[in-house]
KOLFI-615588 format. One record per residue (C-alpha): z, x, y; residue number from 1. Coordinates in steps of 0.2 Angstrom, whole numbers. Each point is the difference from the previous one (the first is absolute). Layout:
N
<base up="Z" east="X" north="Y" k="NUM"/>
...
***
This chain:
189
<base up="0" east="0" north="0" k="1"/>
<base up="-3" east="7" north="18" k="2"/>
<base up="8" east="-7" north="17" k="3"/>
<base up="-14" east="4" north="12" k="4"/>
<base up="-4" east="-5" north="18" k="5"/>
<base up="-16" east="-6" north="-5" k="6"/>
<base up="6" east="-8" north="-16" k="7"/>
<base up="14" east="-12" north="-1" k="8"/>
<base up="1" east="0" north="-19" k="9"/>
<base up="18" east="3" north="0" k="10"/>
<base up="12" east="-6" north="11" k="11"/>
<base up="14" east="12" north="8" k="12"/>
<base up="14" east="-9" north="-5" k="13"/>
<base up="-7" east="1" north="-20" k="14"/>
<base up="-4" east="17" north="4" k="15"/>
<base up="18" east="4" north="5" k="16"/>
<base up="6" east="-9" north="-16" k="17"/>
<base up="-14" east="10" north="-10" k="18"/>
<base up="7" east="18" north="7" k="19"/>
<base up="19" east="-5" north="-1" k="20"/>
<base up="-3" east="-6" north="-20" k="21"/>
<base up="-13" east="16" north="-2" k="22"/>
<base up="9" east="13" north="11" k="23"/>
<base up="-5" east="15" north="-9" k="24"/>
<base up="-18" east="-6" north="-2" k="25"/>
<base up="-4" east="-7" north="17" k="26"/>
<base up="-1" east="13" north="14" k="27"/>
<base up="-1" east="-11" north="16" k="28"/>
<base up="2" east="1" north="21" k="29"/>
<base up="2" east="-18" north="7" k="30"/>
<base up="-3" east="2" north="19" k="31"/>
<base up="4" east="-15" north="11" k="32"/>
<base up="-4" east="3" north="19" k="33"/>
<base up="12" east="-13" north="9" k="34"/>
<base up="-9" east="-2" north="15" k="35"/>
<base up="15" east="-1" north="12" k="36"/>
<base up="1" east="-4" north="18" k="37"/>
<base up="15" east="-5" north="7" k="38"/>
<base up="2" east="-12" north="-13" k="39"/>
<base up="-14" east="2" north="-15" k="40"/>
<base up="-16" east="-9" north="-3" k="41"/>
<base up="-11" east="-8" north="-13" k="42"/>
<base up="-14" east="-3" north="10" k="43"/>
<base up="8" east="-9" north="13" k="44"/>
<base up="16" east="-8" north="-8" k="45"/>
<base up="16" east="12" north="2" k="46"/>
<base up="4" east="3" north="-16" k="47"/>
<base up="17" east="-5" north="3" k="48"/>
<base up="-6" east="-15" north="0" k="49"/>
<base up="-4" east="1" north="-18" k="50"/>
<base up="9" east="14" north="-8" k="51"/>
<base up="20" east="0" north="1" k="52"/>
<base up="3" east="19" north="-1" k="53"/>
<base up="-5" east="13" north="14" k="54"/>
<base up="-4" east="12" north="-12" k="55"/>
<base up="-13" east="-2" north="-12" k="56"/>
<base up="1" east="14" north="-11" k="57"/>
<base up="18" east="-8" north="-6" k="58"/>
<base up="-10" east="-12" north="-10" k="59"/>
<base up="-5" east="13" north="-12" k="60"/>
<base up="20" east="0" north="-6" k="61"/>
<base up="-6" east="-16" north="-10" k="62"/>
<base up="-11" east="11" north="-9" k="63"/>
<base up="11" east="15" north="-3" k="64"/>
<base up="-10" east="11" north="9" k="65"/>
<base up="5" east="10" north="16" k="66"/>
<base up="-8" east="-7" north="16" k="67"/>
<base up="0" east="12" north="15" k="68"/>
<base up="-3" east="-3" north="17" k="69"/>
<base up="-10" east="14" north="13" k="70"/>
<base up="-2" east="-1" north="19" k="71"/>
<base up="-19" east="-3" north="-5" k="72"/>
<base up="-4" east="4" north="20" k="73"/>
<base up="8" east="18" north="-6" k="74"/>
<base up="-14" east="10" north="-10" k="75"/>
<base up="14" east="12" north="-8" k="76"/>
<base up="11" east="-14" north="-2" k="77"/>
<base up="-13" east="-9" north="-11" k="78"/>
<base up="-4" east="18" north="-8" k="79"/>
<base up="16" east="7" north="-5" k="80"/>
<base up="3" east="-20" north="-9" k="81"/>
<base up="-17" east="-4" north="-8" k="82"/>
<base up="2" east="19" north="-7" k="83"/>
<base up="17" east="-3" north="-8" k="84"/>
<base up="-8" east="-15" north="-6" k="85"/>
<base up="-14" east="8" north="-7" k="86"/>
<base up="10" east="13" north="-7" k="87"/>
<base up="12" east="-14" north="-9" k="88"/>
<base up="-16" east="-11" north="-7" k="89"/>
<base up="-11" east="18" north="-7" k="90"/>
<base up="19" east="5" north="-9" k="91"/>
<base up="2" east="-17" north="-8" k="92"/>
<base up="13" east="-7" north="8" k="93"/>
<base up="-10" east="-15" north="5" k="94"/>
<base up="-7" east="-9" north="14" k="95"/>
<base up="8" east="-2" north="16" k="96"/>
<base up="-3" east="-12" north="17" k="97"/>
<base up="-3" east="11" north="13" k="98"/>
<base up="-1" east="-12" north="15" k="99"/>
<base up="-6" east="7" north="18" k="100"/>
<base up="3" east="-7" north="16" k="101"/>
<base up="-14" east="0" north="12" k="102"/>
<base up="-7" east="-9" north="13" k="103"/>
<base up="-15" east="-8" north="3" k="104"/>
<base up="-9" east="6" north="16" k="105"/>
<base up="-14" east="-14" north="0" k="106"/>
<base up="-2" east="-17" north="-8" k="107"/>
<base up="-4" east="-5" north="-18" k="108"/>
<base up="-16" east="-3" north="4" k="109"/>
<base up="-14" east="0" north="13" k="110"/>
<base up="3" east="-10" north="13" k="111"/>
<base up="19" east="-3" north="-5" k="112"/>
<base up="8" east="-7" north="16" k="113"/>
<base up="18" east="10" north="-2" k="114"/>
<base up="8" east="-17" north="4" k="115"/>
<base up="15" east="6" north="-9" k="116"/>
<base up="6" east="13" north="8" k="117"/>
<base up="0" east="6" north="19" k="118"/>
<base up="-9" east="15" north="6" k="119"/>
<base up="14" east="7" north="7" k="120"/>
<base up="6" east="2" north="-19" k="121"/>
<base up="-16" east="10" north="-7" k="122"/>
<base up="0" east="9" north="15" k="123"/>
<base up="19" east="6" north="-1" k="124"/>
<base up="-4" east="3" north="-18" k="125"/>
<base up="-16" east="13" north="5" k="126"/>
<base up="9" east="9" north="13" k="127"/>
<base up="15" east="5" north="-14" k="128"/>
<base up="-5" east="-1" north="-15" k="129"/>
<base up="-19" east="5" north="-2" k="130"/>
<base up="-2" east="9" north="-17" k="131"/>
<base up="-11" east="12" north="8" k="132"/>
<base up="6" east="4" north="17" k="133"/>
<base up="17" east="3" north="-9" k="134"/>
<base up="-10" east="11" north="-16" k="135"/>
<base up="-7" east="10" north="16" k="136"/>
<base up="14" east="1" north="7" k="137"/>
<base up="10" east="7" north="-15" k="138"/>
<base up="-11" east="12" north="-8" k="139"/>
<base up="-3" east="8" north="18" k="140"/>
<base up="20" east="2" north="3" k="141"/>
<base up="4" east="6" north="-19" k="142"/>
<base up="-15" east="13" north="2" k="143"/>
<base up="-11" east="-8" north="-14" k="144"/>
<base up="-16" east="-2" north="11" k="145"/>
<base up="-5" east="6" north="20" k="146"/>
<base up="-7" east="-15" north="10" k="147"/>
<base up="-18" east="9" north="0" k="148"/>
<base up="1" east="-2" north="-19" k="149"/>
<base up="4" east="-21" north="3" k="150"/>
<base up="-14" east="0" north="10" k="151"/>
<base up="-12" east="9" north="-12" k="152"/>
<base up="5" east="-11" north="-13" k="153"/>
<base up="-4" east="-16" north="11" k="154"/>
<base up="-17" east="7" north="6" k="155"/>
<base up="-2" east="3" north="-19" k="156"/>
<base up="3" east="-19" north="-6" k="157"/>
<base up="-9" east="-4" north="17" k="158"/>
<base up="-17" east="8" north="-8" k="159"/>
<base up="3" east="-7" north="-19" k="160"/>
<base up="0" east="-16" north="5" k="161"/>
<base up="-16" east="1" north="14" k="162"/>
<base up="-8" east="9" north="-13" k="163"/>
<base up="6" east="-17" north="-15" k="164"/>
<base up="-6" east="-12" north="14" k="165"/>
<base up="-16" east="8" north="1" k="166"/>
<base up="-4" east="3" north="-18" k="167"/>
<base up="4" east="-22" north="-2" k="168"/>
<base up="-10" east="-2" north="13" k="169"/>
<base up="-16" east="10" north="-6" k="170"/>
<base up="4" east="-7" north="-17" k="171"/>
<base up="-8" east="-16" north="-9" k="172"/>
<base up="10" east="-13" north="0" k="173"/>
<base up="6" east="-5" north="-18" k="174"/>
<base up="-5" east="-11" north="-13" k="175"/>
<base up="4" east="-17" north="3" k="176"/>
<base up="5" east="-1" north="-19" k="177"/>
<base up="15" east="13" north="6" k="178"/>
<base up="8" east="-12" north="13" k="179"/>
<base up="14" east="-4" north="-14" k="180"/>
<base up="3" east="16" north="-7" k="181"/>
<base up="17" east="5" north="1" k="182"/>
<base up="6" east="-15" north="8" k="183"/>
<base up="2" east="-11" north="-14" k="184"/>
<base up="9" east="4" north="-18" k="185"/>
<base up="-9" east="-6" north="-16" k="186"/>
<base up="12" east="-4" north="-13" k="187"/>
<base up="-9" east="2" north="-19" k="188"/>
<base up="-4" east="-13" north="-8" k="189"/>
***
């Protein structure tokens, strides 16, 4: 069985029941991003609303397996704990819920209006919390990297991705017959 984004054939929470029976066999990550504001959202209902715990990750106690929390906003927050978790599942200790807490900049989809939360709150958010500007900001105090070596990288990413836009853009568009690839799972017969 596989749990994949592009296939629903398992649910998580058989999957969590799965690694907690097979423990030794089943060598699984469960990442939850909890996109959080001041209050969290699922789409645009606070999930207080309909979730009676803060924390997600203490859900995974029903499962006998560790949930962890990480400042996801925090790129060696979420690094040090997906490694341990990583470490944990690869040794055969089982699975383990590793839930980040992040915050969605933009709406859920295009044209998303935001009604939900004020611009005042994203914008509070940005100004101290942004995963890059603090990554930046750390690696250049601890050493790791010079701001010239930042901006190489970002003139780098700049040019792979003007160079992916052009090659789309020069190539034929796809078969119509591939419009569903990947999107939809087909369970055997």
């Amino acid at each position: 069985m596989k749990l994949t984004s592009t296939s629903r054939e398992l649910h998580p929470r058989h999957a969590f029941r799965i690694s907690r029976a097979r423990r030794t066999e089943v060598r699984n990550v469960f990442l939850r991003l909890e996109s959080e504001g001041i209050v969290g959202y699922g789409e645009a209902t606070p999930v207080a609303y309909h979730v009676n715990i803060r924390d997600l990750a203490a859900r995974a106690a029903s499962y006998g397996i560790p949930g962890v929390i990480a400042e996801g906003m925090d790129f060696f927050d979420v690094f040090a704990k997906a490694s341990a978790a990583i470490e944990r599942a690869r040794g055969g200790e089982g699975p383990t819920l590793l839930e980040c807490k992040t915050y969605r900049y933009f709406g859920h989809y295009v044209g998303d209006p935001l009604t939900y939360r004020t611009k005042e709150e994203s914008e509070k958010v940005r100004a101290s919390r942004d995963p890059i500007d603090n990554f930046e900001k750390r690696v250049v105090a601890d050493g790791k990297l010079k701001e010239n070596d930042l901006r190489t990288v970002d003139d780098q990413v700049a040019k792979a991705i003007a160079d992916a836009v052009r090659f789309a853009e020069a190539s034929a568009a796809p078969d119509p017959s591939e419009l569903t690839t990947d999107v939809y799972v087909e369970y055997p017969s």
